[in-house]
GUTORLO-929752 format. One line per 5 residues: number of its first residue (from 0); for each residue x, y, z of N, C-alpha, C. Coordinates in Angstrom, 1 decimal, padded with zeros to 4 digits. Layout:
<rs>
NUM = X/Y/Z/X/Y/Z/X/Y/Z ~ ...
</rs>
This chain:
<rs>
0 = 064.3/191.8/033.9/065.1/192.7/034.7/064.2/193.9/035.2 ~ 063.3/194.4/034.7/062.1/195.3/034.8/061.4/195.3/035.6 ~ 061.6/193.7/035.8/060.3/193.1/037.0/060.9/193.2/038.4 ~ 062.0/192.9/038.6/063.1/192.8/039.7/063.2/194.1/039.9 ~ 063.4/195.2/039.2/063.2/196.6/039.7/062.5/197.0/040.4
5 = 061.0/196.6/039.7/059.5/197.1/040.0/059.6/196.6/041.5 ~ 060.0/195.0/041.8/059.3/194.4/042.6/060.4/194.9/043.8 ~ 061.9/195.2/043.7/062.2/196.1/044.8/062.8/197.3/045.3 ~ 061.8/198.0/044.6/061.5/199.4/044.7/060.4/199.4/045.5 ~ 059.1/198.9/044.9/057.8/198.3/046.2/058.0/197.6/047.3
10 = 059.2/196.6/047.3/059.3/196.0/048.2/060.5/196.7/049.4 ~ 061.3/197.6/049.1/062.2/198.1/050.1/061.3/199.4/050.1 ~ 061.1/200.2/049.3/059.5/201.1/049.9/058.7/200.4/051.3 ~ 057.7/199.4/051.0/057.1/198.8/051.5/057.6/198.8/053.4 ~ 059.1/198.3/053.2/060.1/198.4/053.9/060.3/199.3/054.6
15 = 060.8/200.1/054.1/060.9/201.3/055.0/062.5/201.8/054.8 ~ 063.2/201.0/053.8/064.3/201.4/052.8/064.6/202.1/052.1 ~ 064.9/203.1/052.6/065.3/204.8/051.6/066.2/204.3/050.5 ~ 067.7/203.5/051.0/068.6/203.6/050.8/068.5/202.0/049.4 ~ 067.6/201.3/049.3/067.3/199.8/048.8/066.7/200.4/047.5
20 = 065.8/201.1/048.0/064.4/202.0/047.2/065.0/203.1/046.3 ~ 066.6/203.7/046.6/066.8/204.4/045.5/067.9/204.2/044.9 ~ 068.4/202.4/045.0/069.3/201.7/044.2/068.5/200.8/042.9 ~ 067.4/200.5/043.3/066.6/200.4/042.5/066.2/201.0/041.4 ~ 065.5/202.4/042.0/064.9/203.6/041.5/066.2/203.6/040.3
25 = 067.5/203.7/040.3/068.7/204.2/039.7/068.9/203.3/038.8 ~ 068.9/201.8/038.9/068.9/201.1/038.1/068.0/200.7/037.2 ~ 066.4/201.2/037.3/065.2/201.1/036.8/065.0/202.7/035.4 ~ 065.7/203.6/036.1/066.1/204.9/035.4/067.1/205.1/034.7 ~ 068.4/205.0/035.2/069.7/204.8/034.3/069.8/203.5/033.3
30 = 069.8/202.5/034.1/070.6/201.3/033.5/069.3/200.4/032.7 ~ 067.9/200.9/032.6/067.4/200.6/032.1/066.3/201.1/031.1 ~ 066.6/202.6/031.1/066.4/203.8/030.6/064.6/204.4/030.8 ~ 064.5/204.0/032.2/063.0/204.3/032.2/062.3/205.8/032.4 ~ 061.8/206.4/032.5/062.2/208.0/032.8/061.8/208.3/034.1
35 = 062.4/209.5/034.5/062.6/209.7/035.5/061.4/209.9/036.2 ~ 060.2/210.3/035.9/059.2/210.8/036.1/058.2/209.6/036.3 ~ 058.6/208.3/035.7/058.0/207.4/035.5/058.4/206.6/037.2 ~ 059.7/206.7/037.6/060.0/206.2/038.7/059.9/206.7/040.2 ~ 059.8/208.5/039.4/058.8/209.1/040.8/058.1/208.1/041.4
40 = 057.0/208.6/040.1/055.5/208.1/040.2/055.2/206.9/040.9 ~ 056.4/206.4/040.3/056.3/204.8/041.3/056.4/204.9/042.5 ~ 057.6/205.3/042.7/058.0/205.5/044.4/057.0/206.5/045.1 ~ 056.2/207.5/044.5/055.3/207.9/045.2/053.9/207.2/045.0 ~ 053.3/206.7/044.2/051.8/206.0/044.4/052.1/204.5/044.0
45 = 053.4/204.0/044.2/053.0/202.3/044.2/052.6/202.0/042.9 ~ 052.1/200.8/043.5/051.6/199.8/042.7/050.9/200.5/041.3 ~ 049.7/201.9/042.0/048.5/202.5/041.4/049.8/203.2/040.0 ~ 051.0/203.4/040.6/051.4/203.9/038.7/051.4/203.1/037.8 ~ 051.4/201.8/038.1/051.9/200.5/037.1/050.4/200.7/036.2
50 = 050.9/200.5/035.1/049.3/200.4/033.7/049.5/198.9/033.4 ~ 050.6/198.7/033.3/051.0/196.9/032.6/049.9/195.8/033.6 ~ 049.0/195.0/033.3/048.2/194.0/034.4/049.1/193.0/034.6 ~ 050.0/192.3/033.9/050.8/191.4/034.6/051.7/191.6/035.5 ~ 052.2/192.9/034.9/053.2/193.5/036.5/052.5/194.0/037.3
55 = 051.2/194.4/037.2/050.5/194.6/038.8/050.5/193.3/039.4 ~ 049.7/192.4/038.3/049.5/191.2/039.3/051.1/190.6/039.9 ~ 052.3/190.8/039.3/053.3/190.4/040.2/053.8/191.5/041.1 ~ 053.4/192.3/040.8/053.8/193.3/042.0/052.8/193.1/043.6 ~ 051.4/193.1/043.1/050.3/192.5/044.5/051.3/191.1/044.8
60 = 051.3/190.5/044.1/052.0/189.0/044.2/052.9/189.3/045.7 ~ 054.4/189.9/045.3/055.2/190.2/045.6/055.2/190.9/047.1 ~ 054.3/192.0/046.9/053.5/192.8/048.4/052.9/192.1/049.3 ~ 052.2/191.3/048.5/051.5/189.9/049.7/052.5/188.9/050.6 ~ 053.5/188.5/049.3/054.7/188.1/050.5/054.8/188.5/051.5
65 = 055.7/189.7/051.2/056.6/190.6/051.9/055.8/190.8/053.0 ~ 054.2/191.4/052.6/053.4/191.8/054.4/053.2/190.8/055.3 ~ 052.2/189.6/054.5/051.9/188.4/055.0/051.8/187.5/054.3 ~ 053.0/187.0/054.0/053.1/185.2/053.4/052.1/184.3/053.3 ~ 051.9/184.0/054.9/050.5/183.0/055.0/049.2/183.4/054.7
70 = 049.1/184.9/053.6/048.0/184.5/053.5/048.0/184.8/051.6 ~ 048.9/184.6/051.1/049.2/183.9/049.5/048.0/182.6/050.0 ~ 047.3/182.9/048.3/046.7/182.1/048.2/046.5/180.8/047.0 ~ 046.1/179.7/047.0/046.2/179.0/045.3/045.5/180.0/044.5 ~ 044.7/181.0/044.7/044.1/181.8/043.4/045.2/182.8/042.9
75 = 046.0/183.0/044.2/047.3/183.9/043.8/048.4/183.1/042.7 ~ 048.3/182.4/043.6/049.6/181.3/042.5/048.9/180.7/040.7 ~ 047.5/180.3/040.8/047.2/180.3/039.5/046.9/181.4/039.0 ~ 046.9/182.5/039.3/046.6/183.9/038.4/047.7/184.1/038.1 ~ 049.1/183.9/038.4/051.0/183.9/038.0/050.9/183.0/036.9
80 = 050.4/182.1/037.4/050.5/180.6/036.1/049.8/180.9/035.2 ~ 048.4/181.4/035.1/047.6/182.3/033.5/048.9/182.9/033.3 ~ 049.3/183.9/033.8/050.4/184.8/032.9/051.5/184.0/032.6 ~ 051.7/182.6/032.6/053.0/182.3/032.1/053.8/182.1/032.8 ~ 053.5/182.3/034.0/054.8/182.0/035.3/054.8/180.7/035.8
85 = 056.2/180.1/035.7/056.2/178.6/036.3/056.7/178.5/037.5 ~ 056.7/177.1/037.4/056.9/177.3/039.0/058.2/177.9/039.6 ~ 059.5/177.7/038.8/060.3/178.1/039.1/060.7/179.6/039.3 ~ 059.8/180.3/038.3/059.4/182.0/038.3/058.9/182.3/039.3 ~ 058.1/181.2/039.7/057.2/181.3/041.1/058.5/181.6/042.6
90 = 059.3/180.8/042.4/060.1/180.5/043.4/061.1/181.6/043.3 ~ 061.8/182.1/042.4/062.6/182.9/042.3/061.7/184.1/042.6 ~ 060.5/184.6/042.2/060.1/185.7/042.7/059.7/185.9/043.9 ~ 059.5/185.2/045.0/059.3/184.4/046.5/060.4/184.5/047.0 ~ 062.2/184.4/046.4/063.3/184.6/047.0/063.4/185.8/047.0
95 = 063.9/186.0/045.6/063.5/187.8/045.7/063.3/188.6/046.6 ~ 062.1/188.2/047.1/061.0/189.2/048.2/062.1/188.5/049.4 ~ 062.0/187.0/049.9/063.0/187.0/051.1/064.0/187.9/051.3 ~ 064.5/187.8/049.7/066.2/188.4/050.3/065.9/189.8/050.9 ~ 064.7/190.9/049.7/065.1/191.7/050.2/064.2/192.3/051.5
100 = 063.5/191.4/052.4/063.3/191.0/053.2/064.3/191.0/054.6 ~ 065.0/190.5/054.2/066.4/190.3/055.4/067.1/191.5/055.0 ~ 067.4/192.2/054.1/068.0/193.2/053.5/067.4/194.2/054.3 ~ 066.5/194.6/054.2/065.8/195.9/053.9/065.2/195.8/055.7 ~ 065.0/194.8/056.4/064.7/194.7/058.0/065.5/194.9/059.0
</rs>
């Protein structure tokens, strides 16, 4: 659930979604008790607040979509797979970014 925060707060940021970016933010702070100061940080320096390396690498993951799809790479997709991600994590995190794609455009 943490991850789905991270990835669309970056990704309706990215966007240009005020309104995506601080339904997220609210859910990543309230309903999942992260502090407030922590989700600034996010929403102001990106990716660069994250310390965790697997959620950076799903967050670049996720950013790569969203800008330019075609240019995910297999080193992208096996660096998800070291961390444990299957394929179907693969795919769900890839919708994800669609939806809020059409959402947030």
């Amino acid at each position: 659930m943490e991850q789905i925060q991270h990835v669309g707060i970056l990704v309706s940021r990215a966007n240009g979604c005020a309104y995506c970016t601080g339904a997220f933010c609210t859910i990543l702070n309230h309903g999942l008790n992260e502090s407030e100061k922590y989700v600034k940080e996010l929403v102001d320096s990106g990716i660069n607040a994250v310390q965790e390396s697997k959620l950076k690498l799903i967050l670049d993951f996720a950013l790569t979509v969203n800008d330019d799809p075609k240019s995910v790479t297999d080193e992208d997709v096996h660096a998800l797979k070291n961390e444990d991600y299957t394929d179907k994590g693969l795919v769900q995190l890839v919708h994800l970014v669609s939806n809020l794609l059409r959402i947030t455009s």
